[in-house]
NUNULO-405936 format. One record per residue (C-alpha): residue in one letter; y, z, x. Coordinates in steps of 0.001 Angstrom, whole numbers, plus 500000, padded with zeros to 6 digits. Layout:
N
aYZX ...
This chain:
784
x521451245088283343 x522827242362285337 x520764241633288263 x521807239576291974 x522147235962291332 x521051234634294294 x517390234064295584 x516847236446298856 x515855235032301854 x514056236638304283 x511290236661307042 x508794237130304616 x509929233775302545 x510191231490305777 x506707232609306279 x505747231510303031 x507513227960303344 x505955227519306662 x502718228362306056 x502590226476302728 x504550223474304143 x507909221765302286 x508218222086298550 x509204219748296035 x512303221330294003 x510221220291290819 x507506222120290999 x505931223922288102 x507191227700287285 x504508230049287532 x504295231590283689 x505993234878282766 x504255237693282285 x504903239956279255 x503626243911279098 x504459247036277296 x503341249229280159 x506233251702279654 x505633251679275856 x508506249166275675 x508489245010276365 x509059243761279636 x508598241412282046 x505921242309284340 x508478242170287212 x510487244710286189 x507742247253286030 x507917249304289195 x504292250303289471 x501074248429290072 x500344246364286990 x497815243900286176 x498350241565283583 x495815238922281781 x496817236956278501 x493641235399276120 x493538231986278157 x493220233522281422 x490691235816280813 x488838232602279033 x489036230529281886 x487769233895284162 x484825233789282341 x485962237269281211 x483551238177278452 x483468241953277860 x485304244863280037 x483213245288283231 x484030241351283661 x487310243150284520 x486430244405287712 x486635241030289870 x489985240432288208 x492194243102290551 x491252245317293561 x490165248668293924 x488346248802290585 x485054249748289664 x483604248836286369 x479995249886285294 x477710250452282600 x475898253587282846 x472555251924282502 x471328253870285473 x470784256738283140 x471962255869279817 x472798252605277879 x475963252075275990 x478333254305278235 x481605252567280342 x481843253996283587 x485694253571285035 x486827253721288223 x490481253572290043 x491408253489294083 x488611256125293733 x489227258384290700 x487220257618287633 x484336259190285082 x482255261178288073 x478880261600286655 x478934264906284119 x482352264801283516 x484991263421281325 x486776260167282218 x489461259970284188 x490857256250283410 x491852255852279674 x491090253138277930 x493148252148275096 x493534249590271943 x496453249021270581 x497803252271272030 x494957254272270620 x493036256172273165 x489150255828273032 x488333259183273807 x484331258526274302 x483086256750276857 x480440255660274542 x481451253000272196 x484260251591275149 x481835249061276394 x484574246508274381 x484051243112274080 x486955240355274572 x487643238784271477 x491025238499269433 x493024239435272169 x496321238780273051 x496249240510276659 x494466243229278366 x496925245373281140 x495397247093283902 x497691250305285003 x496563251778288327 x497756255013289710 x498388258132287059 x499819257807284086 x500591261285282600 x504134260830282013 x503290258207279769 x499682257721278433 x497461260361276686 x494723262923278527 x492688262496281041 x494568259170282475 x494746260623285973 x493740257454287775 x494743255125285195 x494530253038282564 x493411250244280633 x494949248710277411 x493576245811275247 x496351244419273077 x495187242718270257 x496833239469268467 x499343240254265986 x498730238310262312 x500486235293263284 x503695233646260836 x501656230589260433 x498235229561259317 x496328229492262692 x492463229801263968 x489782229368266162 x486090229125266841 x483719229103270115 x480211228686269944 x477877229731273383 x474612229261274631 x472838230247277795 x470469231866279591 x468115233964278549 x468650232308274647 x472042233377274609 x473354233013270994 x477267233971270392 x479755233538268293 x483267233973268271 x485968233465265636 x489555234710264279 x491583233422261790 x495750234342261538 x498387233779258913 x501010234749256012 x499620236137252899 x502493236599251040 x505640234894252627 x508129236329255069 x506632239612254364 x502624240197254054 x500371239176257002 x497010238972258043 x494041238446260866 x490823238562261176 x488674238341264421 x484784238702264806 x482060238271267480 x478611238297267113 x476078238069270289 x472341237947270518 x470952237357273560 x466877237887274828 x465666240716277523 x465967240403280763 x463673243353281957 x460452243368281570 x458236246422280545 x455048246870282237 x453797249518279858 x453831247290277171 x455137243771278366 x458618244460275808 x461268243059276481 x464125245670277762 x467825244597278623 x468783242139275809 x471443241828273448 x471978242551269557 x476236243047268767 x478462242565266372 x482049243253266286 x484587242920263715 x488464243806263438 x491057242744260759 x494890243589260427 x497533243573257995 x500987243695258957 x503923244490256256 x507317243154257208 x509237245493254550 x512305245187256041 x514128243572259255 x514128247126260650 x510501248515258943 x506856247008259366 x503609248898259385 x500223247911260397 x497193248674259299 x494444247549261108 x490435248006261447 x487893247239264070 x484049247939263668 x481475247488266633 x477593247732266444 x475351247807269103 x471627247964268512 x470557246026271582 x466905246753273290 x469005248576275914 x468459248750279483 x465962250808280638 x466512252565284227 x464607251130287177 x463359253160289334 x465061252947292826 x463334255702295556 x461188258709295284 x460753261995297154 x456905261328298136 x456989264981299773 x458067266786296756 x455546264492294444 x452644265034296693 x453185268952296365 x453625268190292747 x450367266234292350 x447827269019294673 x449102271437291936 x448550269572289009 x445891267221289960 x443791269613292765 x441836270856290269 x440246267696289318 x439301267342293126 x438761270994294584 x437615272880291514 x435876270101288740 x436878266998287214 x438910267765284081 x439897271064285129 x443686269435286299 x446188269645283895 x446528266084284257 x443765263142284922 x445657261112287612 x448413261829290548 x451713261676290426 x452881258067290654 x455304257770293663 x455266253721293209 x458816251523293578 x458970248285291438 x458976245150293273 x460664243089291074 x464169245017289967 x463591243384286328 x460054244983285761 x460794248353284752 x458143251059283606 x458422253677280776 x456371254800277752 x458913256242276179 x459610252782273846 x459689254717270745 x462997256036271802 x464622253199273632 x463994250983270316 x465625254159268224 x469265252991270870 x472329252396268764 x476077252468269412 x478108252371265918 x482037252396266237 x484290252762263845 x488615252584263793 x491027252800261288 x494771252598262781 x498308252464261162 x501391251798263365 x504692251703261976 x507769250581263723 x511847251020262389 x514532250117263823 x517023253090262821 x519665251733264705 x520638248802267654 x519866251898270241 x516625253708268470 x513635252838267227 x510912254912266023 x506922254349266534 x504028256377264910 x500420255735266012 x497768257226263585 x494011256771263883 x490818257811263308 x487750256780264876 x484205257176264081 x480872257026266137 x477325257039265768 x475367257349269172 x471788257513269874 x470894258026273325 x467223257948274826 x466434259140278438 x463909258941280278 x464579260135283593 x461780258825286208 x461382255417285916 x457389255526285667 x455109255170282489 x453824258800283610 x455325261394281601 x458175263563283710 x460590264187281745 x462738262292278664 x464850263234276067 x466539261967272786 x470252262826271710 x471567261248268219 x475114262024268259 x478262262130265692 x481919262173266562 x485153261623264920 x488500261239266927 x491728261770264980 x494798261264266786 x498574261409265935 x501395259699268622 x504919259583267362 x507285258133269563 x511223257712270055 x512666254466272054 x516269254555272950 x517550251376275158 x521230251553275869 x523208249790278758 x522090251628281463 x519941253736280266 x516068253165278633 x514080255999277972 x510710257006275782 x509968260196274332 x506939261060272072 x504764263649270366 x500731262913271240 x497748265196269089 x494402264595269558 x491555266725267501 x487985265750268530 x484747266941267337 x481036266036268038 x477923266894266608 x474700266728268573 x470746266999268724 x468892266763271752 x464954266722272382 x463872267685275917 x460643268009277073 x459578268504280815 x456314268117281543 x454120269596284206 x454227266222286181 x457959267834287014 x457733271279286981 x453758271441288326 x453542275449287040 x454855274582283492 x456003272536280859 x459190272520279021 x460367271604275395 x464045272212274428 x464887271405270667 x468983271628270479 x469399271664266931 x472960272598266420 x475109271181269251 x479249271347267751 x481490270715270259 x485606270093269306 x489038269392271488 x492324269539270331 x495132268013273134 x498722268632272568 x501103266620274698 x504844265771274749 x506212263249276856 x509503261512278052 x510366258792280783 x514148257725281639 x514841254622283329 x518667254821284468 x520410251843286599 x522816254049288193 x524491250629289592 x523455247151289422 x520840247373291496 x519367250524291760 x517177252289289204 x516295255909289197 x512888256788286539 x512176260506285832 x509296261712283671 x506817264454282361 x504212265331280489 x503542268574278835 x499673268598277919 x497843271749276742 x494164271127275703 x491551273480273771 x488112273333273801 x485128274552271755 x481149274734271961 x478834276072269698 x474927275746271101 x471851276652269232 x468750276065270811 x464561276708270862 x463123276760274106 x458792276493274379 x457655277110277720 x453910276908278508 x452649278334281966 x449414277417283029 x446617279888285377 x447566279269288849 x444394279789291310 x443864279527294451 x441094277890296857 x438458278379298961 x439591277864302838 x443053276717301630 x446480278962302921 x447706280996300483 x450372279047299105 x448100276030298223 x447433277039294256 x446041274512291495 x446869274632287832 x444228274812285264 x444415272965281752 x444640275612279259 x441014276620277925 x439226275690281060 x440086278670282818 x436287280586282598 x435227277096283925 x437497277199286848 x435955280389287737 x432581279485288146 x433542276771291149 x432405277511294691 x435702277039295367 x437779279202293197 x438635281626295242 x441407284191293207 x444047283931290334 x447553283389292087 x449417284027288435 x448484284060285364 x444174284075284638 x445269282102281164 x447510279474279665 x450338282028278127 x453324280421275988 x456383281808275522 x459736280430273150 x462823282085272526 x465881281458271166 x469067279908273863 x472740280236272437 x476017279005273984 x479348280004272737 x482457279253274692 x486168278248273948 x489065278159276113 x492142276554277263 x494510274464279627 x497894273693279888 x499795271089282371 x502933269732283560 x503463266393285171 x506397265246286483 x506657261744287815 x510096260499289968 x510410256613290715 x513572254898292799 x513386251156292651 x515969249167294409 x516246245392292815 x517040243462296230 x517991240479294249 x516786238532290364 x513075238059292495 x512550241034294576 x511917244354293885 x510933247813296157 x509946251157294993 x509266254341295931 x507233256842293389 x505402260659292960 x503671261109289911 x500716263585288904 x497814263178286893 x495074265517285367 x491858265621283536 x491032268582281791 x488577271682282060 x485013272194280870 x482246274047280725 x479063274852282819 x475953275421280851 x473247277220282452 x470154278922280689 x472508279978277627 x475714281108279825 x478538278483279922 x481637279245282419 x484965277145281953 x485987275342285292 x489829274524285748 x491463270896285633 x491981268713288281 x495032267628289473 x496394264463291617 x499255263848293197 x499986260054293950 x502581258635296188 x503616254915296424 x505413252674298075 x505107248463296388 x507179245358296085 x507231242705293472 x508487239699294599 x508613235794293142 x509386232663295578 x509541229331296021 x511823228670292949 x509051231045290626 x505826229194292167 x504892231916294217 x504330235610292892 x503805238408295517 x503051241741294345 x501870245072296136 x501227248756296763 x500553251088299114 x499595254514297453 x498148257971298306 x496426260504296278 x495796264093296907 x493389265861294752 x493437269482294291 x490626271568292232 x488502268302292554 x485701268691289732 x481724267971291340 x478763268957291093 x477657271860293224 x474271273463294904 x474726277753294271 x472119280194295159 x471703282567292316 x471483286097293317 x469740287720290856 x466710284954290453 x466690283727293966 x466924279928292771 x469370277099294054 x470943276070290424 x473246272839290291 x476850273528288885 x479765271908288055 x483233272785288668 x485923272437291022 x484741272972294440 x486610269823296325 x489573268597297837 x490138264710298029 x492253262205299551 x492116258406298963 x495141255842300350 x495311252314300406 x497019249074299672 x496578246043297115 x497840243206297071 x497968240245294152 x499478236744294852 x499448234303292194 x500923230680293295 x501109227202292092 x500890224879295130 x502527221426295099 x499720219405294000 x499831219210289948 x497707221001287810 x496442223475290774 x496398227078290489 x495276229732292771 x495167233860293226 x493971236150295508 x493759239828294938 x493009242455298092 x492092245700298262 x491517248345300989 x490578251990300158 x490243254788301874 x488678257882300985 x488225261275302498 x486716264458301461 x488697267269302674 x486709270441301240 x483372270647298678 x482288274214298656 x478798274248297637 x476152277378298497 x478825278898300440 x479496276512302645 x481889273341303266 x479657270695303127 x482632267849303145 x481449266126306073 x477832265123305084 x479525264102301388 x479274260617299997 x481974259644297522 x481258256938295081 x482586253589293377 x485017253539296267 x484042250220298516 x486736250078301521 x487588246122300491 x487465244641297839 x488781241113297179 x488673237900294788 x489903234339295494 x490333232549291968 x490815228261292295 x491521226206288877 x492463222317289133 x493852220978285468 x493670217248285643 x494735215140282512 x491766212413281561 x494485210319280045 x493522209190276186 x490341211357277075 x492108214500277161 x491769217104280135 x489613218719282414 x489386222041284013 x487593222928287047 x487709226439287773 x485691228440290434 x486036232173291502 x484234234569294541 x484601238291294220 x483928240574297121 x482740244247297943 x481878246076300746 x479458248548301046 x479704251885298381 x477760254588297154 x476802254427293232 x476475258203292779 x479132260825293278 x478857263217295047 x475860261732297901 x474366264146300100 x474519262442302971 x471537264391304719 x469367263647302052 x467286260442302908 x466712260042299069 x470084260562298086 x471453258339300753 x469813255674299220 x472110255253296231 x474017252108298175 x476056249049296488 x475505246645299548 x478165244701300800 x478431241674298595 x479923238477297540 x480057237159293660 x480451233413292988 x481211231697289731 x482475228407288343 x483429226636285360 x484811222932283915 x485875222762280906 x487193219530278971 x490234220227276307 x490896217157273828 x493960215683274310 x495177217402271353 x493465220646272779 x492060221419269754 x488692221236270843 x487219222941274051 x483691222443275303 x483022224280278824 x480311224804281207 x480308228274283035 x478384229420285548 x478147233334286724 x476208234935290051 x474976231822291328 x473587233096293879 x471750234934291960 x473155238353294476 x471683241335292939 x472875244940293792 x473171248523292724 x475643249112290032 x474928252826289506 x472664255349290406 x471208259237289059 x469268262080291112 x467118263544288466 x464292266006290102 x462427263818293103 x463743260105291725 x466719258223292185 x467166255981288629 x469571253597289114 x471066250143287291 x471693246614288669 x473808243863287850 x473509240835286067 x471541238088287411 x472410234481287537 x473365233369284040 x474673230055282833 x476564228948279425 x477815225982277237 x480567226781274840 x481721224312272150 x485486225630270908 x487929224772268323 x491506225727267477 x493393225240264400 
């Protein structure tokens, strides 16, 4: 549609010019940005929603390695491994709605339009990419499940018409070894064609293990994807494309971050106090319960290294897209994959090389999903209509065991042997963008989902319970534990004074089945009225909902389903380019309102008298805010800067937990109040000696819980803090003058500002993750 041909001026734009000074009417255009955020090509512009936008040479020159590098790049993101807990896992957070800890994710993260269901396995790499777009704000008129808060979408290179490729070499800190390389070209003529990327990274530990003196924390992956893309016809092609990803690093081990001496010290007098009170060796352990906190955040402590070294994350996708052009109006897009992963995940949950608890989970899932979808673009009118399926299954073991250093009366094993879980999502979708006049735009939408889930549980539980007995001019409540066998011993101390439970070791095991299925449907609309002020400015004004679906609660063999949750979102943005296109202005205020917000709950249990921890949807939620992205070229050549902003604020209306609304004293997570990044890049041509780059970026965060939910009048819990922070990195990098060959220098944290990336209550520890320390590079690069 034809759009105003005159630049606006405004208050706004004198500002600009004022602030920035006189302009020379030469000046460099900043660079168009192309994305297929409403499933069709446009410019970034035209999009009326908050976008972010990065093509392979800007996320090169960010130092943009892998998809938590992501986070710095636009505001109000969080982007974390889930190393806290568990290696391997992407943890995904939007203006405050993400993957809260125990449930599903609630940002979707796709490749080449197919949704990675798992969040194990997403941890992607940046290689062989064209772009990656960054959609904030719902998405379910649009995108597949469970994109409530947003998504994220890597878009590969397509196999080029002519023979091109490229190489880049890197080595750091910490013997960082990596390789990168794709090749791109015609195999048969104006109609076969072909690319192949790969990466390969090794890189040495950065924890230490004091157990041991291992190495935790390094790197070992591989990644691989090839495509072949069949131009039958001017109107046909089909794609068939294949991406595998290995990860068999020495993973990250949690550190341990505080402790709940109280609880501990009752722990120990039970299972230690007979050592001291009774006779040595009559405890059912030798030593106390070790209540220590590292004091180096790289020396971590475990014994469980049989485990950790058994960590792997194998990924496997096979996609076919085809695209026809039936006619100059229609076209037609199907969207079949399947995807494969292998998962083995070792806990151990107290960050000591005293045995609490651990566990091991190998794990097996397959993803097969179907999208066919229907583009019609007429004068006035664009609009996108699709079919989505999704049928998931997963196969699981786990190995628990619980030892009396965390449950002082007892021990626990718990052998899973037959854990089959499956999903199937149905969706159908449609989004109309009609320019009622030349300057006005009115976008409907909705999203039909209906989801089904399945669990089939087969368990053996061994519980042993040891002879509780009490002492000798002690209260009543202060009981010792006796190691199984000594009991007759125990007896004969001066001190002994009664049995308090049982007068011998007893062992029980029985048998713990789970079977649930159930069902959710959902509707979400989405209404958007964008008002094209002239060919550079754009405002909007959008609703649109969001959900992620139900689940279950498993408790002691009984699961429960809990309900979806459900957003609505409000915004208000502008999109603006000045100064003659060297000056891009883009932002948005937004509001969400969450309804049947899923967390984890506290419950008494009426029947056994215990507090039991539940999930399901006890809250209410609001989070507003604004962002705002500037990208400009000032009038000095070769210089390029951006700025990002954002504020959040978030506010927990209701969490019902043990009866009462406990809102007030809640801590929500991965929500800082500001975050912000100021990126500077000067290009400067060496003459016959080619060019040089210099490049340097600071990233900022304010203070932010790692957990969700934080009990706030927990002194433990309220530990779990990402401090307010600043990031600072820099690069050079010299290009040849035929820019063939790139060798760079990048530097990342140099500072050296370590912080909190995520955090776990498990029993009386906190377990939590940091982030990367100070890390340098060289990279040697060629293109052909």
């Amino acid at each position: 549609m034809s759009r105003f041909p005159r630049k606006p001026t405004s208050l706004l734009a004198l500002a600009v010019v004022a602030a920035i000074g006189t302009v020379d009417s030469a000046q460099a255009q900043l660079e168009e940005v192309v994305v297929t955020a409403r499933k069709r090509t446009e410019s970034l512009q035209d999009v009326p929603m908050a976008v972010s936008a990065f093509t392979a040479n800007q996320l090169q020159n960010a130092q943009v390695d892998n998809i938590l590098d992501l986070e710095r790049m636009t505001p109000n993101v969080t982007l974390t491994d889930t190393g806290g807990l568990v290696a391997g896992a992407v943890s995904v957070f939007m203006r405050g709605i993400g993957n809260d800890p125990g449930f599903p994710q609630g940002i979707g993260i796709y490749v080449d339009d197919v949704y990675l269901n798992r969040t194990s396995g997403s941890l992607l790499e940046v290689y062989d990419v064209e772009r990656i777009e960054i959609l904030k704000g719902p998405q379910g008129n649009l995108y597949g499940r469970n994109t409530i808060g947003g998504a994220i979408k890597y878009v590969s290179r397509e196999p080029s018409e002519e023979f091109t490729g490229n190489v880049e070499l890197k080595t750091g800190r910490f013997d960082l070894r990596q390789a990168k390389a794709s090749v791109s070209g015609p195999l048969i003529q104006d109609s076969l064609y072909g690319s192949f990327g790969a990466m390969v990274k090794a890189q040495d530990g950065i924890q230490t293990n004091a157990f041991d003196g291992e190495d935790f924390w390094g790197a070992d992956n591989q990644a691989y994807r090839g495509s072949l893309l069949w131009r039958a016809t001017d109107a046909l092609s089909v794609k068939l494309s294949a991406d595998y990803s290995s990860d068999h690093s020495d993973p990250r081990v949690p550190n341990r971050v505080a402790v709940n001496q109280a609880t501990l010290d009752g722990i120990s007098f039970v299972i230690n106090g007979a050592n001291q009170f009774l006779g040595q060796g009559l405890g059912v352990v030798d030593s106390p319960d070790d209540a220590s906190l590292p004091t180096d955040i790289d020396r971590v402590n475990t014994e469980f290294t049989d485990g950790f070294e058994q960590f792997e994350v194998d990924a496997t996708t096979l996609a076919m897209t085809v695209n026809w052009d039936v006619s100059d109006s229609w076209t037609v897009k199907s969207v079949t994959a399947q995807r494969d992963i292998d998962n083995t995940q070792p806990f151990d949950f107290d960050g000591s090389d005293q045995v609490f608890i651990y566990s091991m989970r190998p794990r097996e899932a397959s993803d097969f999903s179907q999208e066919f979808q229907f583009n019609y673009s007429g004068e006035n009118l664009e609009a996108v209509m699709g079919l989505y399926y999704l049928k998931a299954e997963e196969d699981l073991q786990n190995y628990t065991f619980q030892g009396p250093r965390l449950r002082a009366i007892q021990f626990q094993e718990k052998n899973t042997y037959k854990d089959h879980q499956e999903l199937e999502s149905k969706s159908a979708y449609a989004s109309l963008d009609w320019d009622f006049t030349e300057s006005w735009q009115l976008s409907v939408g909705a999203r039909y989902t209906e989801d089904s889930k399945e669990e089939f549980q087969r368990a053996d539980v061994t519980q042993g319970f040891y002879a509780l007995a009490g002492l000798q001019g002690f209260p009543p409540g202060a009981i010792v534990a006796i190691r199984p066998g000594m009991e007759a011993v125990a007896e004969q101390s001066p001190l002994f004074a009664y049995w308090a439970g049982n007068s011998r070791y007893t062992e029980v095991s029985y048998a713990e089945n789970t079977d649930a299925s159930d069902s959710w449907s959902e509707f979400t609309p989405s209404a958007k009225l964008t008002w094209f002020a002239g060919d550079d400015l754009m405002f909007y004004l959008g609703y649109s909902t969001g959900f992620k679906s139900g689940g279950f609660q498993r408790n002691g063999g009984v699961t429960t389903p809990f309900e979806p949750e459900v957003v609505d979102n409000y915004n208000l943005g502008v999109k603006s380019t000045w100064l003659d296109g060297a000056l891009r202005l883009n932002a948005e205020a937004f509001f969400n309102d969450y309804t049947d917000k899923q967390l984890t709950s506290i419950t008494l249990d009426t029947v056994t008298g215990d507090l039991e921890e539940r999930v399901g949807n006890v809250g209410e939620l609001e989070t507003s805010g604004v962002e705002v992205e500037l990208n400009w070229l000032p009038p000095v050549e070769g210089l390029t800067f951006a700025l990002n902003v954002g504020y959040l604020d978030t506010d927990m209306k209701e969490y019902e937990s043990n009866g009462q609304n406990i809102a007030s004293s809640t801590g929500i997570g991965f929500s800082p109040e500001w975050t912000a990044q100021a990126r500077l890049a000067y290009d400067m041509t060496l003459g016959d000696y080619g060019f040089l780059l210099l490049g340097t970026d600071v990233s900022y965060r304010s203070e932010s819980f790692t957990n969700s939910p934080v009990n706030l009048n927990d002194p433990i819990q309220a530990q779990q803090v990402q401090d307010e922070h600043a990031i600072w990195n820099a690069l050079a990098a010299w290009s040849s003058p035929s820019e063939r060959w790139r060798v760079a220098l990048e530097g990342r944290n140099l500072e050296d500002t370590r912080v909190l990336t995520n955090s776990y209550v498990v029993g009386p520890f906190v377990t939590g993750a940091y982030n990367m320390p100070r890390t340098w590079a060289v990279s040697v690069g060629y293109e052909f």
